[in-house]
C-alpha positions in Angstrom: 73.2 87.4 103.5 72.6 86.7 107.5 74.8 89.4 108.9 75.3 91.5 112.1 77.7 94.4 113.2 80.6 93.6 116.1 82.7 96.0 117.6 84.9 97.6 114.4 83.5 94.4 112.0 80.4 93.0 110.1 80.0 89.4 111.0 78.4 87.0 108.0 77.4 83.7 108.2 77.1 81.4 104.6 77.0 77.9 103.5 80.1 76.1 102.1 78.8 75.9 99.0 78.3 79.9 98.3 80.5 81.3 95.5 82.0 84.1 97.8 83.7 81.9 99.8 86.1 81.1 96.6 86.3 84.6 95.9 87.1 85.6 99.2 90.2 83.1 99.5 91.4 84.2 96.1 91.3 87.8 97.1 89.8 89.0 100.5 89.4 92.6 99.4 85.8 93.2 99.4 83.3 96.0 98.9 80.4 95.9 101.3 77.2 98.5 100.6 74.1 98.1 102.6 71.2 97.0 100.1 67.6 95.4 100.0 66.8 91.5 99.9 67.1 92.1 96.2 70.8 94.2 96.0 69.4 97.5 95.0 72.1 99.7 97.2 70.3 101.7 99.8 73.2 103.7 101.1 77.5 104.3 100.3 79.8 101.2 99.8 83.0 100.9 101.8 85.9 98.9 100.9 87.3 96.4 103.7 89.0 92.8 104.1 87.2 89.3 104.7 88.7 86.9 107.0 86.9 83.2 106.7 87.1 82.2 110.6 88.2 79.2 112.1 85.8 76.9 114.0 87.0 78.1 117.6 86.8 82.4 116.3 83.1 81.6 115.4 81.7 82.3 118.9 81.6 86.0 118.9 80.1 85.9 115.7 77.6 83.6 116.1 76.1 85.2 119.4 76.1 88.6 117.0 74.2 87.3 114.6 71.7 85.2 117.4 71.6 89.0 119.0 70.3 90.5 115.3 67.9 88.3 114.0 66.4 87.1 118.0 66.8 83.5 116.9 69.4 80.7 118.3 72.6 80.4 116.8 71.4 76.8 116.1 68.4 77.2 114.2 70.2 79.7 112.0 73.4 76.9 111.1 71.1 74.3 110.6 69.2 76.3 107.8 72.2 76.7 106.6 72.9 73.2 106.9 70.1 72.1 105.0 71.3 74.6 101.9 74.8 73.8 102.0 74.4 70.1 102.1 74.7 69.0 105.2 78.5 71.2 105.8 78.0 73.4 108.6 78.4 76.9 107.5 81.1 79.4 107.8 81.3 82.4 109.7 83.2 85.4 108.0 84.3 88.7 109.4 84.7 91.4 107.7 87.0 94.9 108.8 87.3 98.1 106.9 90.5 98.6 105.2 91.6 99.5 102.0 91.1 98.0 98.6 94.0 97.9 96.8 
């Protein structure tokens, strides 16, 4: 998962295709945990809420991530292009908040 931290939020990016994106509109409670490549945890879970954003909130996100991984926000969407079919991909904010 490409991600980076914003002030108070984590920032993801994802193809359309990816199978969180339906369980994030369903229900955006969401545990996050940092992990390795593979999953295995590496540190304490928290609870928050994911927000899919809107074409014209992606900005802030998309210079976060291009920050994190040193790489333009363009080369990063169009891998993601390539593995989501040709949809540009999604940016997603997360916040901590409560799982209820």
């Amino acid at each position: 998962m490409w991600f980076a931290r914003g002030p108070g939020r984590l920032f993801m990016v994802t193809d359309r295709k990816a199978g969180k994106l339906r369980r994030i509109q369903r229900d955006p409670r969401v545990t996050v945990a940092p992990c390795r490549s593979q999953g295995r945890p590496l540190g304490p879970a928290i609870d928050g809420v994911a927000k899919v954003l809107d074409p014209g909130e992606s900005d802030e996100a998309a210079r976060a991530l291009s920050r994190r991984y040193h790489l333009p926000s363009g080369i990063i969407e169009r891998f993601l292009r390539r593995r989501g079919g040709g949809a540009p991909p999604l940016y997603l904010e997360v916040t901590a908040g409560e799982k209820k």
